[in-house]
C-alpha positions as CSV (number, residue, x, y, z in Angstrom):
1,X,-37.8,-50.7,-4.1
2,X,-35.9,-50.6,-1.1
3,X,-36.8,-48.6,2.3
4,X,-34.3,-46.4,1.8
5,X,-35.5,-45.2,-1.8
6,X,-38.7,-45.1,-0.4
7,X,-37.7,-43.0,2.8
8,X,-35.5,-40.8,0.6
9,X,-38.2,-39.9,-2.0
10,X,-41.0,-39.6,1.0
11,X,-39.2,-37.0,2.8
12,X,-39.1,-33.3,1.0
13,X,-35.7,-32.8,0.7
14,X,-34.7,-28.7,0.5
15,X,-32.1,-28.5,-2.4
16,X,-28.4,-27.0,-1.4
17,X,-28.3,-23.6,-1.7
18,X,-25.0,-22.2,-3.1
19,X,-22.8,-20.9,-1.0
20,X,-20.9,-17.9,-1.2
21,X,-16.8,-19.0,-1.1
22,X,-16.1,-15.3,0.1
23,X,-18.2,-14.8,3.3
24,X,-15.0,-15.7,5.6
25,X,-10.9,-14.8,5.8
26,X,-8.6,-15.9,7.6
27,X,-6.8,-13.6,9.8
28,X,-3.1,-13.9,9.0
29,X,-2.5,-12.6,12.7
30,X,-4.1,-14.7,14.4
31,X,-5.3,-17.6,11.8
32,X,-9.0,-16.9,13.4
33,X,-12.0,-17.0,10.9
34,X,-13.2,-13.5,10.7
35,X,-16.9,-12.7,8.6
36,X,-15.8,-11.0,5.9
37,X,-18.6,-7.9,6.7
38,X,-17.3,-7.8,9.5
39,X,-13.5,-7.3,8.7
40,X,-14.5,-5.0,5.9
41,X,-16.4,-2.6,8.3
42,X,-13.7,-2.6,10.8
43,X,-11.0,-1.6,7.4
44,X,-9.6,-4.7,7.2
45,X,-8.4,-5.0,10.7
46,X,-8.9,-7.9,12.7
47,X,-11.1,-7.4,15.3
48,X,-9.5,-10.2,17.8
49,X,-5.6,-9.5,17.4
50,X,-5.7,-6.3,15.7
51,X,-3.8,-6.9,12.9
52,X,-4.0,-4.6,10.4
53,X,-4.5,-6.8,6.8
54,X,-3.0,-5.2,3.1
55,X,-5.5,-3.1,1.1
56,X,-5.6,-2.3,-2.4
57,X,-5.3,1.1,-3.8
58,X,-9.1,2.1,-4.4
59,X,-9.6,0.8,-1.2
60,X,-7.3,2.9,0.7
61,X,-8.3,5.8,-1.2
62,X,-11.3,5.9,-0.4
63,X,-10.4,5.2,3.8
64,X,-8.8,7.9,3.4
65,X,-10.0,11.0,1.1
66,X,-13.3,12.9,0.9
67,X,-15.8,11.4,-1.3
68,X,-15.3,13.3,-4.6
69,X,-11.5,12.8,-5.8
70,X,-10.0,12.6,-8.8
71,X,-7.9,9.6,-9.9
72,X,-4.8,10.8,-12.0
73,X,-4.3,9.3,-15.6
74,X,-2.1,6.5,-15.4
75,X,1.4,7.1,-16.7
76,X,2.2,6.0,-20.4
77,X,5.2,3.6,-20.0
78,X,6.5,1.1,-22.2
79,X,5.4,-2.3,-20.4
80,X,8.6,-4.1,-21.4
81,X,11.5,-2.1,-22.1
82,X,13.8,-4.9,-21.6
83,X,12.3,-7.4,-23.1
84,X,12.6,-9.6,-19.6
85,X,12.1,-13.2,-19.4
86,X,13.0,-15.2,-16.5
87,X,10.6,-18.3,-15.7
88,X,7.8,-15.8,-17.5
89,X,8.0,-13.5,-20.0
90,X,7.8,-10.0,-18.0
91,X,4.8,-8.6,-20.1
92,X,2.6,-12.4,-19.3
93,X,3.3,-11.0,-15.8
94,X,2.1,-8.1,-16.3
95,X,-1.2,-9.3,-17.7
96,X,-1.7,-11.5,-15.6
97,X,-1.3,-9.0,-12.7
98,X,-3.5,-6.5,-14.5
99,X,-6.5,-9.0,-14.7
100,X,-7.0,-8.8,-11.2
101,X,-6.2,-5.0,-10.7
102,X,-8.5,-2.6,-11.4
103,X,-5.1,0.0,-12.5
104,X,-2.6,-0.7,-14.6
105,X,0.4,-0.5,-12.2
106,X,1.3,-0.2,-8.7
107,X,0.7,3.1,-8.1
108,X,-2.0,5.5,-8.3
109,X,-2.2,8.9,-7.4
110,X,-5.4,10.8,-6.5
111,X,-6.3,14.7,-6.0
112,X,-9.2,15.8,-3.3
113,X,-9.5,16.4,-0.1
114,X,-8.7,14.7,3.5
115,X,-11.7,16.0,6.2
116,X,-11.8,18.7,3.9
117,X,-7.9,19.4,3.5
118,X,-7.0,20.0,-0.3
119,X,-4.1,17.0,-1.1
120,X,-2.7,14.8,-3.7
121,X,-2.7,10.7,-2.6
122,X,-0.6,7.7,-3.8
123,X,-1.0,4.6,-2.6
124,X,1.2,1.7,-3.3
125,X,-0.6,-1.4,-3.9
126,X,1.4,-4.5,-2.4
127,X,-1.1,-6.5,-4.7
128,X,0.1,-5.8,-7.8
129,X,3.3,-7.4,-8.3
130,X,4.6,-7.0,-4.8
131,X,4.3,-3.5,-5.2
132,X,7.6,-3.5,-7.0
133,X,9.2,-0.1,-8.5
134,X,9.2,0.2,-12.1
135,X,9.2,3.2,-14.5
136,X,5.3,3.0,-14.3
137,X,5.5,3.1,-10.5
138,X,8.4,6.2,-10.4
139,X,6.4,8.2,-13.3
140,X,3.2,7.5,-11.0
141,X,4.9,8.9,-7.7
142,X,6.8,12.1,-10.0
143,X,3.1,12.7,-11.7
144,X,1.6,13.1,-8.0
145,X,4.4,15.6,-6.9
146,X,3.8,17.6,-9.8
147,X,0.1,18.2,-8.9
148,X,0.5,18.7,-5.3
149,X,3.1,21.2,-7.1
150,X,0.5,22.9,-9.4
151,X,-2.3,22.6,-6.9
152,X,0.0,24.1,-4.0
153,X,-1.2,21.0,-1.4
154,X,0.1,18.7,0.3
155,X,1.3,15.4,-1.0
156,X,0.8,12.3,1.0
157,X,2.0,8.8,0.0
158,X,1.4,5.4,1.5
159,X,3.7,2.8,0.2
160,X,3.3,-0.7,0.8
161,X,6.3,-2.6,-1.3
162,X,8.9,-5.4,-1.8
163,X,11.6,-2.8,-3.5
164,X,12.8,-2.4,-7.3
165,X,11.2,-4.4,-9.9
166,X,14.0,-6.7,-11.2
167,X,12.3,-7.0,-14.3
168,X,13.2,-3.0,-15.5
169,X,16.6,-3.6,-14.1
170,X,18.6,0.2,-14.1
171,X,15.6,1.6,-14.9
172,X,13.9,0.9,-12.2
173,X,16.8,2.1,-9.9
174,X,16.6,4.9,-12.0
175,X,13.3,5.7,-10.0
176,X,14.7,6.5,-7.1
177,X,16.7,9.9,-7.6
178,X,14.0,10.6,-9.9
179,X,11.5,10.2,-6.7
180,X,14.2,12.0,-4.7
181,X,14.2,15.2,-6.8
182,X,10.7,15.5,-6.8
183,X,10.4,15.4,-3.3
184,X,13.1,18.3,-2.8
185,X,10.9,20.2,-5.0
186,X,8.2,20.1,-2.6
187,X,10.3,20.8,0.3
188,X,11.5,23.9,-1.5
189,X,7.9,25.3,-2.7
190,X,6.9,24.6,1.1
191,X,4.5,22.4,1.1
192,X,3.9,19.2,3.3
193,X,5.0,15.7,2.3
194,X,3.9,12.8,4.5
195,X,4.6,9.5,4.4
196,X,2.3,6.4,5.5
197,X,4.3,2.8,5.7
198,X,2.3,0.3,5.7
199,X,2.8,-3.7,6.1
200,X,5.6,-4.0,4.3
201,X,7.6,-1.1,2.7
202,X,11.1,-2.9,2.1
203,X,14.0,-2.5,-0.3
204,X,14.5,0.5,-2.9
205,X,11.3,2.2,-2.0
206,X,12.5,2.4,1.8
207,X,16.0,3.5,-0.1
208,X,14.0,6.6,-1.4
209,X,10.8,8.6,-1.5
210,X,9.7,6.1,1.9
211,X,11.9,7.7,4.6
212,X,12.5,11.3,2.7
213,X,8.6,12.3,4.2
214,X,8.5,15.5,6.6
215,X,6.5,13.4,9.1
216,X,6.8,9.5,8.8
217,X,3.4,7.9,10.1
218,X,3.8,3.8,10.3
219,X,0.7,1.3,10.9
220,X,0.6,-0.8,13.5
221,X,3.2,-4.0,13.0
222,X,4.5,-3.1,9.7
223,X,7.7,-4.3,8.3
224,X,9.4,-1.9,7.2
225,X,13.6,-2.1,6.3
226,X,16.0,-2.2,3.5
227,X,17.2,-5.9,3.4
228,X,15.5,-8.6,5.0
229,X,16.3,-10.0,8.6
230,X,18.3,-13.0,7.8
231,X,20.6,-11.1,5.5
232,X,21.1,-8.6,8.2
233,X,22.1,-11.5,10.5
234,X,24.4,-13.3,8.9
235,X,26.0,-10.2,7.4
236,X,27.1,-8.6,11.3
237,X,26.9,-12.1,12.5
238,X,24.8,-11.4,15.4
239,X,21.1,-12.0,16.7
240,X,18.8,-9.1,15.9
241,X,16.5,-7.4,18.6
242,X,12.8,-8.5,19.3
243,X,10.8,-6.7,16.9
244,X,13.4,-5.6,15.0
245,X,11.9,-3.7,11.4
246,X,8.5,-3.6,13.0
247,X,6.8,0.0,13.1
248,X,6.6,0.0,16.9
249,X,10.6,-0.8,17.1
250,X,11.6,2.1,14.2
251,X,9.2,4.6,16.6
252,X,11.0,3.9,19.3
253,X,13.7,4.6,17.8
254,X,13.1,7.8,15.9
255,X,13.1,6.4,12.5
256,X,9.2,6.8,12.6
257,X,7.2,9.7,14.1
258,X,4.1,8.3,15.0
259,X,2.3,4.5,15.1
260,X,-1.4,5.3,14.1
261,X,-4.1,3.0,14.2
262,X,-5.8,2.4,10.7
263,X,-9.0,3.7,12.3
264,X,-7.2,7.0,13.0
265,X,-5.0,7.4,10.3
266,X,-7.5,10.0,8.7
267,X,-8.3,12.6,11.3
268,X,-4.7,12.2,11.8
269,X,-3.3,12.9,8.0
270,X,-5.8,16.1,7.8
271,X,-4.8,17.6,11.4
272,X,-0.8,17.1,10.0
273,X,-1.9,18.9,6.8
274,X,-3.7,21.8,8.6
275,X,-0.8,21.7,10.6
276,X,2.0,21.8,7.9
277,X,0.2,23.8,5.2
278,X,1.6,26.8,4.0
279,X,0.1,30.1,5.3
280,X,-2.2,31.8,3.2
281,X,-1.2,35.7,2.1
């Protein structure tokens, strides 16, 4: 036997543990390595750079509402109306997207209560197919107008989204006057529609129920614009501003009312819904 077997079976060896692959992220901000306890106690917000990372739906949710709400039924849409293949049949994607979702599209809509102020809340979840607009998505959005309708509440939406789902095709365009209507109805029955953009709300969705809110509240350093930068550019031919689509930029320049820190973003949704809620008889 050599000295080395005899060394190596001497010595009492501890066996690896297994370790967790999920105890660090990487900030996409600032590329540090941030413990993942730690970034989920400061709601996904990088504690170095302050970058403000993309949340699912249940998450936001519950940031945001009083323990206690109720999660509307998801809409009953056909999955495939078009029978869409590209590289992937449309309804594989859609499996696939649903196995790591915990809903069945990307929107859900929620009744309760914000520091104790009654309101419906959707949130778009960038996750699930880019957030993309589909019938699911618009029937989602119309479903949580109707109960802020019924309930007499507020309605508050965050979007987070890459536009129209090219895989519904005019029917997904179809979502936007749809959306449109819906929030008319609430401006007419008087009651409060706000609007959080978060990181990014792009394309159709910015086309429509995005930027039709009574108040407009943006996170910090979200995108947020119709067509991208580069099409922009080469369509006027000319070099765009520093910061140009980035909340901060669209505040300054009154296309968003207020830039509000994740942390704040609560207390701040339930003092615009005392605020904005009809008087009581």
């Amino acid at each position: 036997m050599s000295w080395i077997s005899r060394v190596r079976n001497s010595l009492p060896f501890v066996p690896k543990r297994d370790t967790p692959d999920n105890l660090w992220v990487k900030c996409p901000g600032c590329n540090e390595m941030l413990f993942s306890r730690e970034y989920e106690a400061n709601l996904y917000v990088c504690p170095r750079c302050d970058y403000h990372g993309r949340i699912g739906a249940d998450t936001r949710l519950a940031q945001i509402m009083d323990e206690g709400y109720e999660v509307l039924p998801d809409p009953q849409i056909p999955d495939d109306p078009l029978r869409f293949r590209d590289t992937k049949r449309y309804a594989d994607r859609l499996k696939q997207a649903r196995a790591t979702n915990a809903h069945c599209d990307a929107f859900t809509a929620a009744f309760g209560a914000i520091e104790g102020q009654r309101a419906v809340v959707g949130v778009q979840d960038f996750t699930f197919m880019a957030g993309s607009m589909g019938q699911a998505v618009g029937q989602a959005f119309c479903d949580g107008a109707a109960r802020a309708l019924q309930e007499g509440c507020g309605y508050v939406v965050v979007t987070a989204a890459g536009g129209a789902r090219m895989q519904e095709g005019i029917l997904s365009l179809m979502q936007m006057p749809r959306a449109t209507v819906m929030t008319r109805r609430l401006r007419e029955a008087g009651l409060p529609y706000i609007v959080v953009l978060a990181d990014p709300t792009t394309g159709g969705v910015t086309a429509s129920y995005a930027m039709l809110g009574d108040i407009h509240v943006a996170e910090p350093n979200a995108l947020i614009g119709f067509a991208g930068q580069r099409v922009i550019q080469e369509t006027i031919r000319e070099q765009l501003p520093e910061g140009f689509q980035r909340s901060e930029y669209l505040h300054e320049h009154g296309m968003v009312d207020m830039v509000v820190h994740r942390k704040d973003l609560r207390a701040t949704l339930a003092a615009l819904l005392a605020y904005l809620a009809p008087a009581k008889a």
